[in-house]
C-alpha positions as CSV (number, residue, x, y, z in Angstrom):
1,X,-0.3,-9.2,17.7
2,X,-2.5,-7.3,15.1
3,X,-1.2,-5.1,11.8
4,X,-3.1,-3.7,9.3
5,X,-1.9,-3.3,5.9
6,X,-3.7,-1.0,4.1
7,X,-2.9,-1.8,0.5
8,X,-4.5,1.2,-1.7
9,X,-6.1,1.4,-5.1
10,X,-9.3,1.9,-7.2
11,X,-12.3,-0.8,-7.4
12,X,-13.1,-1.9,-10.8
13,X,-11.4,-3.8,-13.6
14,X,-10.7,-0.4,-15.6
15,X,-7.9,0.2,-12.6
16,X,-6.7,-3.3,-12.6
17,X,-3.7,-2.8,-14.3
18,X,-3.2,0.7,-13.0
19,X,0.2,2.7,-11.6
20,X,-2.4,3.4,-8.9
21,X,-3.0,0.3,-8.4
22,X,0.3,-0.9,-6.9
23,X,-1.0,-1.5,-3.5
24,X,-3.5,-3.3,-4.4
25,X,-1.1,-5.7,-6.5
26,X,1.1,-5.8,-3.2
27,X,-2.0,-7.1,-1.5
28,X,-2.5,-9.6,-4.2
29,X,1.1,-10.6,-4.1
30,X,1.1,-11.1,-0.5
31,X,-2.1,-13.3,-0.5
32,X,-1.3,-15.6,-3.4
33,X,2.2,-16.4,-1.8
34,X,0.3,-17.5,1.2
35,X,-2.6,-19.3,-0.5
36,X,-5.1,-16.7,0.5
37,X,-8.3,-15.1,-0.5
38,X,-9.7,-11.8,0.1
39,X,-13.5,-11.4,1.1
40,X,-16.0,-9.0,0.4
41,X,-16.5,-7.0,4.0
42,X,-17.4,-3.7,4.4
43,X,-15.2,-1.0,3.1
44,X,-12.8,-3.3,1.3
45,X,-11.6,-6.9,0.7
46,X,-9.7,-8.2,3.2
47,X,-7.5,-11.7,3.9
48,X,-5.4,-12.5,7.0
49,X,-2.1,-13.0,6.7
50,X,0.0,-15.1,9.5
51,X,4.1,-14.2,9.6
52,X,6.4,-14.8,12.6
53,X,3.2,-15.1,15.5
54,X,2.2,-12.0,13.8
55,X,-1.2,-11.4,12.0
56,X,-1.3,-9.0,9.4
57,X,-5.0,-8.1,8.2
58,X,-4.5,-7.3,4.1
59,X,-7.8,-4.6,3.2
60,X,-8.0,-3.3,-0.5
61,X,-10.5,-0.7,0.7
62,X,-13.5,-0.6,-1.4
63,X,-14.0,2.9,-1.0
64,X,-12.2,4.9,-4.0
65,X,-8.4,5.8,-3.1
66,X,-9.8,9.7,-2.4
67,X,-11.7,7.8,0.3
68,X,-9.7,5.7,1.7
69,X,-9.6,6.9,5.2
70,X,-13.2,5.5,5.8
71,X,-12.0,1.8,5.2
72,X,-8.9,2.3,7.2
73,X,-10.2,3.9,9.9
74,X,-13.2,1.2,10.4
75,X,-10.3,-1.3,9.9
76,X,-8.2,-0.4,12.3
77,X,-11.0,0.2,15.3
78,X,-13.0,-3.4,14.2
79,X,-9.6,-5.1,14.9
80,X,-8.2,-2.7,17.5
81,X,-5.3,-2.4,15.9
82,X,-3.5,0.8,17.1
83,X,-1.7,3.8,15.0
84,X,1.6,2.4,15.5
85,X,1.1,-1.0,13.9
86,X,-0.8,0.6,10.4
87,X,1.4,0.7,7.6
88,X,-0.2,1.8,4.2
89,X,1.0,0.7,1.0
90,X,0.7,2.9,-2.3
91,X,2.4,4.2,-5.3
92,X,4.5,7.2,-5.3
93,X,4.9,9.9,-8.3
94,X,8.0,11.4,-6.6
95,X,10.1,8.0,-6.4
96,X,11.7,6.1,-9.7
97,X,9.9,2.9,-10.8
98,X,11.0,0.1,-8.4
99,X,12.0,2.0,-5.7
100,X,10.4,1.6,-2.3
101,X,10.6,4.3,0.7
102,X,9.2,2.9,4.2
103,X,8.9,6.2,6.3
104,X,6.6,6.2,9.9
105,X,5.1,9.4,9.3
106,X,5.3,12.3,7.1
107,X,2.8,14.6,4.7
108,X,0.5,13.6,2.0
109,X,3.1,14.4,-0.8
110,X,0.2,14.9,-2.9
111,X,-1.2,11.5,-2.8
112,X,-5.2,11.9,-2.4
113,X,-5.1,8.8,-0.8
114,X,-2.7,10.1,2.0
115,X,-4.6,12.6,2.4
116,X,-8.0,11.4,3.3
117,X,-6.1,9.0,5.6
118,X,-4.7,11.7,7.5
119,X,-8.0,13.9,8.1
120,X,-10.0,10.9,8.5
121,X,-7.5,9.5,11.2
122,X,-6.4,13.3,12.8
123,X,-2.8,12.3,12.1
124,X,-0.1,11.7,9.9
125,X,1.8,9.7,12.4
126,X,1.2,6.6,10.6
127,X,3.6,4.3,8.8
128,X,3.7,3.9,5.1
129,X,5.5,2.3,2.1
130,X,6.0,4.1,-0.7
131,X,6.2,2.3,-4.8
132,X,8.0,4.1,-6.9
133,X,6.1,4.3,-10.3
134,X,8.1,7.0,-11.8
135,X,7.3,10.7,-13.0
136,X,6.9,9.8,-17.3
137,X,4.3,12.5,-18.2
138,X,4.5,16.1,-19.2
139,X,3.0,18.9,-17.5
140,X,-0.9,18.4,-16.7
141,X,-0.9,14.9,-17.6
142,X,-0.3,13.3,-13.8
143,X,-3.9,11.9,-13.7
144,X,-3.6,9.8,-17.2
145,X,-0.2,8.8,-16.0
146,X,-1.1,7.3,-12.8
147,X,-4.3,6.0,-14.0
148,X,-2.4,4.7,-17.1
149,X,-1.4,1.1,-17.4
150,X,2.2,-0.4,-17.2
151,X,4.1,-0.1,-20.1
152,X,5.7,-3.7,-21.1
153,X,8.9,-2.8,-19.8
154,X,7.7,-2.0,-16.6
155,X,5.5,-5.0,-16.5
156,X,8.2,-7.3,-16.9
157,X,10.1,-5.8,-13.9
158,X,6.7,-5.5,-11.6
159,X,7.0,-9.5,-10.4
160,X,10.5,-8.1,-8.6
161,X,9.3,-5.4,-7.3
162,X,5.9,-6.5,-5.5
163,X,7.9,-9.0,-3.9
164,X,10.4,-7.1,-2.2
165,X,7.1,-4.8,-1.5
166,X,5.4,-7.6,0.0
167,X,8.6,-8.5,1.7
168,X,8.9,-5.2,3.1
169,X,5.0,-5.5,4.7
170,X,6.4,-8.5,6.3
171,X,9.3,-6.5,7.8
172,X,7.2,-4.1,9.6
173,X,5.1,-6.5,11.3
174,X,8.2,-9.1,12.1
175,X,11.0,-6.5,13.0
176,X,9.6,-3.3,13.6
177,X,9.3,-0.1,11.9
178,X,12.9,1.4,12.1
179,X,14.5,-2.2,11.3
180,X,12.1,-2.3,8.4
181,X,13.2,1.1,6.9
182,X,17.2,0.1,7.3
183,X,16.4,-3.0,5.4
184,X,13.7,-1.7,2.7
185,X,15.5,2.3,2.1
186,X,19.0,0.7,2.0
187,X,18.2,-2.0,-0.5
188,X,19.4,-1.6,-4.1
C-alpha cells in the first residue's frame, strides 16, 4: 500500500534554513533515519520510504510552495495513490514552535501552500500535519518571519521536533489517520 508525503518548502539554499522550510526538514529527517536519498524527478525530489508493509513516497516538490499543487497532484496520479492516503507536511504560523496538529481536512488557514493544493486537487479533503513555528513578528512582517531563519534557541530544539514529525508521518501510514491524530494532537 502506497502514501504520499508531501513535505513542503522552497528550492534553493537561500530557504534551507527557513521556518518555511520545516517540511522539507521533515523529509530530510525521515530519509536520513532510513539511509535514503532523494532524486531529482519531475516536480520535486523524491525517496521511498518502507514502514510496517507500507511505502511512503517522500516528494520535496520542486515547484515553489505557492505551487505546490502541480507536484502533488502529478505525485499522487504517477503512483496512484488516492486522496485518502496524502498527508502534507508544512509549517504553521497559527501553532507555537514545536507543536504539531494532524487534522484530515480543513481550510488553507492562510498557508499559500494549502492553498494551491486545494484548487489544484478540487478539495480540501486531504490530510495534513501541521509544525508549529510560532507567530514572533509584528504586524506586516509575516513574510520575513517565515522566510526568516531559526533563531539558535529554536535550532537547538528543531532535532526533537522533526522527529516526532517524522514519527507522526509514520503514524498515518501504519495506523491510520484518526489513530495518528490521538497519538500526534495528544502528545505533550
Amino acid at each position: 500500500m502506497k502514501y504520499l508525503a508531501a513535505c513542503l518548502g522552497n528550492i534553493g539554499p537561500e530557504y534551507a534554513n527557513t521556518r518555511h522550510n520545516i517540511g522539507f526538514k521533515v523529509a530530510d529527517t525521515l530519509a536520513a533515519a532510513d539511509g535514503l536519498r532523494f532524486s531529482a524527478d519531475r516536480y520535486g525530489s523524491v525517496a521511498e520510504l518502507h514502514h510496517k508493509g507500507r511505502a511512503i513516497i517522500l516528494l520535496k516538490p520542486s515547484t515553489y510552495m505557492n505551487l505546490s499543487g502541480k507536484a502533488v497532484s502529478y505525485w499522487l496520479q504517477a503512483e496512484k495513490i488516492p486522496l485518502e492516503r496524502l498527508l502534507v507536511v508544512l509549517d504553521d504560523i497559527n501553532l507555537d514552535f514545536g507543536k504539531l496538529r494532524m487534522r484530515g481536512s480543513g481550510s488553507d488557514g492562510g498557508h499559500n501552500g494549502l492553498k494551491n493544493i486545494a484548487q489544484t486537487l478540487e478539495s480540501e479533503s486531504y490530510a495534513r500535519l501541521r509544525c508549529g513555528v510560532g507567530s514572533n513578528f509584528g504586524r506586516g512582517q509575516q513574510m520575513d518571519y517565515v522566510l526568516g531563519e531559526w533563531t539558535a534557541d529554536e535550532q537547538a530544539l528543531l532535532p526533537n521536533i522533526l522527529n516526532r514529525a517524522a514519527d507522526a508521518v509514520k503514524a498515518f501510514a501504519a495506523i491510520g489517520l484518526e489513530r495518528a491524530m490521538n497519538v500526534v494532537n495528544t502528545a505533550k
